[in-house]
PLY file of the C-alpha trace (Angstrom):
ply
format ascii 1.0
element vertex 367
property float x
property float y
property float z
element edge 366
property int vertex1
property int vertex2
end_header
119.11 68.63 72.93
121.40 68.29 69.83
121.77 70.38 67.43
119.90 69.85 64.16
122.00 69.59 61.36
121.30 71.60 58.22
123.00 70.84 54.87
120.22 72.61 52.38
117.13 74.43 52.83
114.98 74.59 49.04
114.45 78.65 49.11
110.85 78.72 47.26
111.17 82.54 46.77
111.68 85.98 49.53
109.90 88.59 50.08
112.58 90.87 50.96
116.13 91.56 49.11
117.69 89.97 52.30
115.62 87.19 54.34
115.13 86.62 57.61
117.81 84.60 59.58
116.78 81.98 61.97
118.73 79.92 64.62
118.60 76.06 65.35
120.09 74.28 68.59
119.62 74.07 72.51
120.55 77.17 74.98
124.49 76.95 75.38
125.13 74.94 72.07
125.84 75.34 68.67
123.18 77.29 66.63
123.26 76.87 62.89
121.77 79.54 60.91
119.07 79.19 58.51
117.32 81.51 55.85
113.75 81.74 56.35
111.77 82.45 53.33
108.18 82.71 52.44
106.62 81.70 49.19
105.49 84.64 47.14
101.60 85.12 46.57
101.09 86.47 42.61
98.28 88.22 43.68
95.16 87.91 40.92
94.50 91.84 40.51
98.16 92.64 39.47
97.58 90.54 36.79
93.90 91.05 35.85
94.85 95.02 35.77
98.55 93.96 33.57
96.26 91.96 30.83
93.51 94.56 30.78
96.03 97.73 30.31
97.49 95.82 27.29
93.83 95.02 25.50
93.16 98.92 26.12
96.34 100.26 24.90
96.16 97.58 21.71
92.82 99.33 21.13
93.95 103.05 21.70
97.32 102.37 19.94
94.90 101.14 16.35
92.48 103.84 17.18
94.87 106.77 17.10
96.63 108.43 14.31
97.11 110.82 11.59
93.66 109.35 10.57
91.24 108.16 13.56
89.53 104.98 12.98
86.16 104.56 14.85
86.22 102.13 17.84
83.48 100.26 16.04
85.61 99.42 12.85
88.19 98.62 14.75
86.69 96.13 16.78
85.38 94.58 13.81
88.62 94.14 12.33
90.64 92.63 15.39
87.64 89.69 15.66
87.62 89.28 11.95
84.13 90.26 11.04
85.91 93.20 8.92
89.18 91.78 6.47
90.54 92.80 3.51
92.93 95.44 2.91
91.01 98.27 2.06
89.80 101.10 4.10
90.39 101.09 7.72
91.32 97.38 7.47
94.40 97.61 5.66
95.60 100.38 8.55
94.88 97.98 11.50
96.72 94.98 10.15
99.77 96.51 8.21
100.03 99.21 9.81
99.21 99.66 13.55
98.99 96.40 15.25
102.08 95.52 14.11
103.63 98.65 15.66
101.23 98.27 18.93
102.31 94.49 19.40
106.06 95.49 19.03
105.94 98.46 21.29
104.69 95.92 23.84
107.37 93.31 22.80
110.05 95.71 23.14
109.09 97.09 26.24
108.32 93.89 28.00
111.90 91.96 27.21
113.27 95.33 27.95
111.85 95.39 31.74
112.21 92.17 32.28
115.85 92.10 31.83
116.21 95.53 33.66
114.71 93.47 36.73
117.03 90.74 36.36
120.14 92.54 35.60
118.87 94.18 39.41
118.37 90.27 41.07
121.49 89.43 39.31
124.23 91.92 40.29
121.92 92.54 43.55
121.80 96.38 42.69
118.55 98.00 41.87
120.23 100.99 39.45
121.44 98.39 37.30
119.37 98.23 33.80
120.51 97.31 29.92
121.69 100.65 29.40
123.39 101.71 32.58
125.15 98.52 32.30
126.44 99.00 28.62
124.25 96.14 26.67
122.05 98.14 24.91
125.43 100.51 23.64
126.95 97.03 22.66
124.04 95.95 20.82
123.71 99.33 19.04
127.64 99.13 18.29
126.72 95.58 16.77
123.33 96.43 15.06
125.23 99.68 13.43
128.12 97.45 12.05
125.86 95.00 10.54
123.52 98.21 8.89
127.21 99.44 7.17
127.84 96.30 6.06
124.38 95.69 4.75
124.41 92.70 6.53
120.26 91.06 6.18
117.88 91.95 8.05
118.09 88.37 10.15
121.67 89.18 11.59
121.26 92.31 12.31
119.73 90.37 15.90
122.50 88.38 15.88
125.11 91.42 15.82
123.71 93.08 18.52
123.63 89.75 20.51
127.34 89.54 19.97
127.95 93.72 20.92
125.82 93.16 24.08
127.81 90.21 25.40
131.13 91.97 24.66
130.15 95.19 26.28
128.46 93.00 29.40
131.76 91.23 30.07
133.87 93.96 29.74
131.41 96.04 32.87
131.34 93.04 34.79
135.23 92.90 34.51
135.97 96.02 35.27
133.23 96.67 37.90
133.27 92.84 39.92
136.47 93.57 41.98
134.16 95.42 44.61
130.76 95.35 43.62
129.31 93.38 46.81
130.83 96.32 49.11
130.36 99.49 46.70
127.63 98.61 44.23
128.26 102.33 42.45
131.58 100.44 40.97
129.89 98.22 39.01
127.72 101.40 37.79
130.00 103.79 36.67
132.24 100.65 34.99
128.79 100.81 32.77
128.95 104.19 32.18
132.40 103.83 31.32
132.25 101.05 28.59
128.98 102.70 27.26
130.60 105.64 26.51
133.17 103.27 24.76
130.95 101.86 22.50
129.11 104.89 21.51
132.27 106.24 20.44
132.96 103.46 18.42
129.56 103.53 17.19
129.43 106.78 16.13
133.09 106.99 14.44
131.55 103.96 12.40
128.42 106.22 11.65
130.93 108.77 10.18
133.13 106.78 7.76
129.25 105.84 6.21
127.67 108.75 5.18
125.11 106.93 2.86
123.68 105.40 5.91
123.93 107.71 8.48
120.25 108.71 8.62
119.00 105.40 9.33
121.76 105.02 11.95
120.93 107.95 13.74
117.25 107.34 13.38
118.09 103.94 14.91
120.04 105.25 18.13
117.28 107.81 19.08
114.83 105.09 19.30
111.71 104.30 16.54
109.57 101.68 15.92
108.69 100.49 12.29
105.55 100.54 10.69
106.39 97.99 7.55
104.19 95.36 8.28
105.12 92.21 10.56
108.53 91.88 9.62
110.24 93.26 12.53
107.89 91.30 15.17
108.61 87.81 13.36
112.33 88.96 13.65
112.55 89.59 17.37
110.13 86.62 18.47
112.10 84.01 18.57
114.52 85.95 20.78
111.98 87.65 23.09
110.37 83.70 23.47
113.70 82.19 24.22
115.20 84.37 26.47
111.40 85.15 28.70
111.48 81.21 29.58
114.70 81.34 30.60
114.47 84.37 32.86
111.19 83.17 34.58
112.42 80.41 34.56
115.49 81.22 36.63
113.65 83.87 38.67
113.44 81.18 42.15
117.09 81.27 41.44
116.96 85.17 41.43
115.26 84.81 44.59
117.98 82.74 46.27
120.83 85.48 45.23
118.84 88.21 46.77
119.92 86.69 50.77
123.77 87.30 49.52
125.95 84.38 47.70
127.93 83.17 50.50
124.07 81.97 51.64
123.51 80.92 48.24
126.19 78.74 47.85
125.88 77.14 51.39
121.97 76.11 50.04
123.41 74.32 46.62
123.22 77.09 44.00
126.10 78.61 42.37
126.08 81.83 42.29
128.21 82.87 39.51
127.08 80.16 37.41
123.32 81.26 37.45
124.60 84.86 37.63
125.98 83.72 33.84
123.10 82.09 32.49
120.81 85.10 33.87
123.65 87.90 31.88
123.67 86.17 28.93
119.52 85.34 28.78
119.16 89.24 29.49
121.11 90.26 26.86
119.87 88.28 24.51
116.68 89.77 25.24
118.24 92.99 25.15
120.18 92.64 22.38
116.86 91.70 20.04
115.01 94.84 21.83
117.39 96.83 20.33
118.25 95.61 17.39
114.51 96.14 16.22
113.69 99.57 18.05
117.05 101.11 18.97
118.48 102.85 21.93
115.83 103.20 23.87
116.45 104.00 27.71
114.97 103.64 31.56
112.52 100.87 30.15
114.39 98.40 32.12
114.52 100.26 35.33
111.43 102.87 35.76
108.80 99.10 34.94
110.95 96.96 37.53
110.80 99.53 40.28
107.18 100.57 40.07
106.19 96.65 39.58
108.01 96.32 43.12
105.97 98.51 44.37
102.70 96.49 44.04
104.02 93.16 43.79
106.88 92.54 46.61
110.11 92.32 45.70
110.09 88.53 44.72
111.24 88.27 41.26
108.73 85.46 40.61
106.58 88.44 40.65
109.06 90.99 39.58
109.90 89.39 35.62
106.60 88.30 34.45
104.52 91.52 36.11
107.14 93.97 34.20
106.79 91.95 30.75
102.85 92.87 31.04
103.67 96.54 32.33
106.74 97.17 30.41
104.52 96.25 27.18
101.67 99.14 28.05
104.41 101.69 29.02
106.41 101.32 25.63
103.18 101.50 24.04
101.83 103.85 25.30
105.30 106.15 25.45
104.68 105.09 21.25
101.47 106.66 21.59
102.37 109.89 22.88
105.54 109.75 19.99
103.56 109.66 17.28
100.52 112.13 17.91
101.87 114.92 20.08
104.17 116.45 17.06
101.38 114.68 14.39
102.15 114.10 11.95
105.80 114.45 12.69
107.00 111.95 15.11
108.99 112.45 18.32
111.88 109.97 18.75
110.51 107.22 21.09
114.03 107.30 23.20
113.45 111.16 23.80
110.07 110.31 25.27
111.24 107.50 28.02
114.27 109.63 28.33
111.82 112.58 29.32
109.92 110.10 31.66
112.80 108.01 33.05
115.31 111.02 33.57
113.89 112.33 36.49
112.69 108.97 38.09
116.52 107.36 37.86
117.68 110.55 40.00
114.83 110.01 42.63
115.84 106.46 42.66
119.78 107.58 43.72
118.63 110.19 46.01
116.12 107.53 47.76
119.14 104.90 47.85
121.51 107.86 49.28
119.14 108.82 52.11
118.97 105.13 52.80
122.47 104.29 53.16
0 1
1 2
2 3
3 4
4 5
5 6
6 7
7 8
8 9
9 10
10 11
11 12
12 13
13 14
14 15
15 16
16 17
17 18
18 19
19 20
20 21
21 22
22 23
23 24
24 25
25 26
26 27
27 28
28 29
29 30
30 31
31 32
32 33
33 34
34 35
35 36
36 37
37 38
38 39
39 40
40 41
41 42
42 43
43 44
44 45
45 46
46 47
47 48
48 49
49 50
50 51
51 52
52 53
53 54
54 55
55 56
56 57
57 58
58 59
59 60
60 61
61 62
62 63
63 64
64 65
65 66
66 67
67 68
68 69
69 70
70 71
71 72
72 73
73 74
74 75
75 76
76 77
77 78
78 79
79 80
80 81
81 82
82 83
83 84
84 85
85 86
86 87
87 88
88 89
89 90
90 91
91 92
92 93
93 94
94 95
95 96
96 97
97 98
98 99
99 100
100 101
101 102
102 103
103 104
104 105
105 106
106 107
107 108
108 109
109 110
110 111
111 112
112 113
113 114
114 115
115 116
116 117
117 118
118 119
119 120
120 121
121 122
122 123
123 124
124 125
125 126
126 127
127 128
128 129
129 130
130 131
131 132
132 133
133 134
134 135
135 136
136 137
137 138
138 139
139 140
140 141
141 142
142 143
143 144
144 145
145 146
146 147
147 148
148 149
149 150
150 151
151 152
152 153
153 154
154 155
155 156
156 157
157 158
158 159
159 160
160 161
161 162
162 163
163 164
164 165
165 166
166 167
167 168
168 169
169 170
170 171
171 172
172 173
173 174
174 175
175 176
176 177
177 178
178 179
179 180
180 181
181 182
182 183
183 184
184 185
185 186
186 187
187 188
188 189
189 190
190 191
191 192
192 193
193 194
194 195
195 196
196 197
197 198
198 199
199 200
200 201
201 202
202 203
203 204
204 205
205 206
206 207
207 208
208 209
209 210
210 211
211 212
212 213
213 214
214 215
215 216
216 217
217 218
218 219
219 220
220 221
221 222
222 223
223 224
224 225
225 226
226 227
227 228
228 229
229 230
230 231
231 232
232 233
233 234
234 235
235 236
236 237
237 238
238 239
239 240
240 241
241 242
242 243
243 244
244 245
245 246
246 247
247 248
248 249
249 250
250 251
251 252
252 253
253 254
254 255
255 256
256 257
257 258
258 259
259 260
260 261
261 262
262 263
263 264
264 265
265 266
266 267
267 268
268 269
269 270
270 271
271 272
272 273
273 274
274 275
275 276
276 277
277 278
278 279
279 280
280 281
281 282
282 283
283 284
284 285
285 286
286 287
287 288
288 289
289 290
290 291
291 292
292 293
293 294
294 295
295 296
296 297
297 298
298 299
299 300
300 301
301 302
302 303
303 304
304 305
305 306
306 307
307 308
308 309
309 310
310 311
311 312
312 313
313 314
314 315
315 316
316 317
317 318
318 319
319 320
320 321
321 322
322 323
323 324
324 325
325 326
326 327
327 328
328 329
329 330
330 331
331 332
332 333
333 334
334 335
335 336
336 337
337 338
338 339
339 340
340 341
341 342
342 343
343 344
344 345
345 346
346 347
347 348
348 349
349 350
350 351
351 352
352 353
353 354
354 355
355 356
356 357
357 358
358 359
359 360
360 361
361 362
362 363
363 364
364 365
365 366
């Protein structure tokens, strides 16, 4: 029996970070190996549960404040049987849902690039902040505040921060990532601790606007109206398509890239494409909301959880869940101190501390 020949196998997604290896060819001859994937099921209730936990927190997010609204005139409002500006309408529209709806912007980009920073360097500590974007954006976002730069660059500052600081970790920390993932880790560390600096010896020489820098690294979301949503949408849109989209991709990278290359796919190319979609995504999070941290790793962990660990599963499940945990993190800013508000970073900070160091002791026990 000859052996069968095998030049590319199309990978439709894995359920595993490494997939199962298979051999072709008769007893005593050549066997040629082959990668045996299954296609990932999005299972229906993951998704029902995603879409319903973002209606509810949309209504608890308009419902609670310094002044409670009823449900009732709430409801009204959001189907339009109540408009106008006046009374409890003008505090839905101007007010709250604008701060709900980017809460659960912000938190879904944030997630989702979290997850595919993870897919893409194939290490599941990796998230915008570990790996130095978010510091990168904030370094850019900071330079265009001092330079009263308008409000439409401010985006495209950060964009240009995040790449810098990206390139610079994966520099530093690609020599032996594949064999010690930690390198690539503490390269992060490193060249966020860079940019802070940076950042904050900019923050000093401007005194005038030092408040609304340091309000902007600690993490807040703004209540004036729709401007900041319209802002960030057209990055958030842009760089979601191209993540899903390249999710199969993900998939392929998770089986190592020697494997990947042998089935047709370039691994540092999509690697690339995946970096610079993420921080885009990253790069408008922050630009809009600030430093705000463990979004992109606590979601993508706990999604795995439920889902599998295909990242046809993995992106689009942590945009829903990322949303209602940014949101709801919002929530607990803004009413537990009311009506002083509690810096949204110090809340997922609070929540994400403790979870990152359960994550390295579970990865330690494993190795």
């Amino acid at each position: 029996m000859a052996d069968v020949p095998v030049s590319r196998i199309d990978i439709v997604g894995a359920v595993g970070p490494v997939g199962a290896v298979g051999t072709i060819g008769a007893v005593g001859e050549r066997r040629t190996s082959v990668v045996v994937v299954r296609r990932p099921r999005l299972h229906v209730w993951p998704v029902a549960v995603g879409v319903l936990a973002v209606l509810g927190t949309i209504v608890l997010g308009v419902c609670i404040g310094p002044a409670r609204l009823p449900l009732l005139d709430v409801a009204k409002t959001l189907l339009g049987m109540k408009s106008g500006l006046g009374s409890s309408a003008g505090i839905v529209w101007q007010l709250r849902l604008p701060r709900v709806v980017l809460a659960l912007m912000v938190g879904g980009v944030l997630s989702m690039a979290g997850g595919a920073y993870q897919g893409a360097f194939r290490n599941q500590l990796a998230d915008p902040y570990l790996l130095g974007v978010a510091s990168g954006a904030g370094l850019g976002a900071t330079l265009a505040i001092v330079s009263s730069a308008g409000p439409g660059l401010v985006p495209v500052a950060a964009f240009v921060g995040a790449i810098l600081a990206v390139t610079l970790t994966y520099i530093l920390g690609s020599n032996d990532t594949l064999r010690a993932p930690s390198t690539l880790i503490l390269a992060g560390v490193a060249v966020s601790s860079l940019f802070t600096a940076m950042q904050t010896f900019v923050a000093q020489r401007h005194a005038d606007d030092i408040r609304q820098i340091y309000s902007w690294i600690l993490g807040r979301l703004s209540t004036s109206g729709w401007t900041q949503v319209v802002t960030m949408l057209p990055y958030a849109i842009v760089s979601s398509i191209v993540l899903i989209g390249m999710s199969r991709r993900l998939d392929v990278l998770a089986v190592g890239d020697a494997e990947a290359q042998s089935l047709g796919l370039s691994p540092a190319r999509t690697r690339l494409v995946i970096v610079i979609a993420a921080s885009l995504a990253t790069a408008a999070a922050v630009s809009v909301s600030g430093l705000i941290v463990f979004v992109g790793i606590i979601v993508p962990h706990a999604v795995r959880l439920i889902s599998g660990s295909s990242y046809r599963t993995i992106l689009p499940l942590s945009f829903l869940y990322g949303g209602v945990f940014l949101a709801l993190a919002d929530l607990v800013a803004r009413t537990l101190m009311s009506p002083a508000e509690i810096p949204i970073g110090v809340v997922t900070a609070f929540l994400g501390g403790p979870f990152f160091l359960y994550i390295l002791r579970s990865q330690r026990r494993l190795s």
